[in-house]
C-alpha positions in Angstrom: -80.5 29.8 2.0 -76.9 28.3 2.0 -75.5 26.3 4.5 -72.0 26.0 5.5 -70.6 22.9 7.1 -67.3 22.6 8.5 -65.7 20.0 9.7 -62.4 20.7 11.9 -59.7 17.8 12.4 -57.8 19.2 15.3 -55.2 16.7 17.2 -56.2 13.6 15.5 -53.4 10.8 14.7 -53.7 7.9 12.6 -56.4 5.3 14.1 -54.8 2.7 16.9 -57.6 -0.1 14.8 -58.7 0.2 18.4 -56.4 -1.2 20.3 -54.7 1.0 23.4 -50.5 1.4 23.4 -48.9 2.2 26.5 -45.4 2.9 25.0 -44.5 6.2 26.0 -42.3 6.8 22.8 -44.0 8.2 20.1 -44.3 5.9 16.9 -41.8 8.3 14.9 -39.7 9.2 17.2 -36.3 8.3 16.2 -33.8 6.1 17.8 -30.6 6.8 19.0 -27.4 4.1 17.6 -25.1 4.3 20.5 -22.4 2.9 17.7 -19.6 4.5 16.7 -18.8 4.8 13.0 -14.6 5.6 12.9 -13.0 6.8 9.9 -9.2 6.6 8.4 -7.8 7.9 5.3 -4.5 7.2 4.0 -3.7 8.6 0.6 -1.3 6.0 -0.8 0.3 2.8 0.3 4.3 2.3 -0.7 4.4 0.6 -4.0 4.8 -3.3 -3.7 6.4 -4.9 -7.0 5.4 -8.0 -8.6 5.9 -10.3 -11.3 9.1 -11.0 -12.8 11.0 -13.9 -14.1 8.8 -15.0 -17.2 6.9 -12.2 -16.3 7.3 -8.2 -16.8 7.8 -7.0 -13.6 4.9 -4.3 -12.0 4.5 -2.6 -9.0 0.8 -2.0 -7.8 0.1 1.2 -5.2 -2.9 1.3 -3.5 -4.4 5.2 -3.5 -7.4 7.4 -1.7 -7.4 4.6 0.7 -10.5 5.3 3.2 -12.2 2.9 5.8 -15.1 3.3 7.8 -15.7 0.5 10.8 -19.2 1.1 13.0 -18.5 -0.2 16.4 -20.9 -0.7 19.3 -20.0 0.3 23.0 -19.6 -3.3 23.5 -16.4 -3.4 21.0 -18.5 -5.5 18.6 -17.9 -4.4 15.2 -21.5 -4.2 13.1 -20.5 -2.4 9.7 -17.1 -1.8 7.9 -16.3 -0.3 4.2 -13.1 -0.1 2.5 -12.6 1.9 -0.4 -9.0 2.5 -2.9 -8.0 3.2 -6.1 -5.3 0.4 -7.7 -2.7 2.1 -9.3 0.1 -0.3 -11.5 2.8 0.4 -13.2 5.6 -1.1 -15.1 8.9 -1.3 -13.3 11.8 -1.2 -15.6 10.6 -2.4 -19.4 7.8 -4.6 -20.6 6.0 -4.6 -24.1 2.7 -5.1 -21.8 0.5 -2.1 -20.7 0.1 -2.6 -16.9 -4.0 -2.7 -16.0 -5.7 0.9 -15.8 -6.4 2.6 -12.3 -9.6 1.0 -10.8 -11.9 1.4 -8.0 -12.2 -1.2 -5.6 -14.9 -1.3 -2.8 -15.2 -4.1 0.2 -17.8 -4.5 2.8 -18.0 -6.1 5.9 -18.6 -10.1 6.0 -17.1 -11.1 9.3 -15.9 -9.6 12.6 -14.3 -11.9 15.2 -13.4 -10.5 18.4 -9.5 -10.5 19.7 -7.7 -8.8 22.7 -8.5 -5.1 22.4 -9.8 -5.4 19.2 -11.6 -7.3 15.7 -10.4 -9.2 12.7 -12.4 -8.5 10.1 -13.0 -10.0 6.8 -14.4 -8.3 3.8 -15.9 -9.1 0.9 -14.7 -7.6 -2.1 -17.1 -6.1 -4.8 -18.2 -8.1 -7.7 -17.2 -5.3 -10.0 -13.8 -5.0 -8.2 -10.7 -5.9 -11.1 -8.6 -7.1 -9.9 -9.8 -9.6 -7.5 -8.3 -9.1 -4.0 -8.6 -10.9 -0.3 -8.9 -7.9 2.2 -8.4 -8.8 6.5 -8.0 -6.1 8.4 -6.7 -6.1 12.3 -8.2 -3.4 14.6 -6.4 -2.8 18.0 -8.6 -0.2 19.9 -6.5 2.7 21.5 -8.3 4.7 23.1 -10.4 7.3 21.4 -8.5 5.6 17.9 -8.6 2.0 16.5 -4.7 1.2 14.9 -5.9 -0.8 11.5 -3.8 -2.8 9.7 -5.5 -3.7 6.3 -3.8 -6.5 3.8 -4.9 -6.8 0.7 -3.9 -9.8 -1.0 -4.5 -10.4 -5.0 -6.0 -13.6 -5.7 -7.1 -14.1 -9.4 -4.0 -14.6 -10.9 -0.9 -17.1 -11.2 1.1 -16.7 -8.0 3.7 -14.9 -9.4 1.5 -11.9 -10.4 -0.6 -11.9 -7.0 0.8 -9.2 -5.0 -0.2 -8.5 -0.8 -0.1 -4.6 0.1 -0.4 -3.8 4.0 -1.5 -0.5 4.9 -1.2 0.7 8.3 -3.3 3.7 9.5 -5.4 5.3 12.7 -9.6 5.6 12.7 -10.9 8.6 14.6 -14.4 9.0 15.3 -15.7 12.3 14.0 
């Protein structure tokens, strides 16, 4: 004679180790960011020449500029990415090859609160060429933040460091 046995798990959850919660919120239930991420695109900045004298003279345009900058209800700023594509060119004549277009990313390192708004600092990417200090000003505007971002080369002699300001509104989505 054959004898079936089943056993039926019906409703069980994962064993407490005996100990008794009282949070009414389930262990997986997820939790709501009352942050606001706002996001700007700008698709290129004026060209800003640089170098001359000794030098050939370039100008560098910044391209596909887009920021994102996460903001809590309290105005305090908890995440920000920049990211561009450097564009130079030769102004006039030069026997040197300006640098090829390349990718630059930032991230947030500081936010410091002013009137209606943040400064913040960001870090540039190690892989970023070239090398570039980026501070952007946030003013918030109602629904908006007005951003000015300046990007300021700094791994060069001073005549071939150039400073680009770019001016443009975040939206939230």
């Amino acid at each position: 004679m054959r004898m079936w046995v089943a056993i039926v798990l019906a409703g069980c959850s994962p064993s407490s180790g005996g100990q008794v919660t009282t949070d009414a919120t389930p262990v997986d239930a997820p939790t709501t960011d009352p942050s606001t991420v706002y996001h700007g695109t700008l698709d290129q900045t004026a060209p800003v020449d640089f170098g001359g004298g000794t030098y050939c003279t370039y100008s560098i345009t910044l391209t596909s500029l887009a920021v994102d900058v996460t903001v809590r209800p309290t105005g305090d700023v908890t995440a920000a990415s920049v990211q561009n594509l450097n564009v130079e060119a030769i102004v006039g004549t030069c026997p040197f090859t300006p640098s090829p277009p390349s990718i630059a990313k930032y991230t947030l390192a500081s936010a410091k609160p002013i009137p209606n708004g943040a400064t913040l600092e960001l870090d540039g990417d190690p892989a970023n060429a070239p090398k570039v200090a980026l501070t952007i000003d946030m003013i918030a505007s109602g629904v908006h933040q007005a951003v000015t971002a300046t990007f300021h080369r700094t791994d060069q002699a001073t005549v071939l460091n150039w400073s680009v300001t770019a001016q443009l509104t975040l939206a939230a989505p």
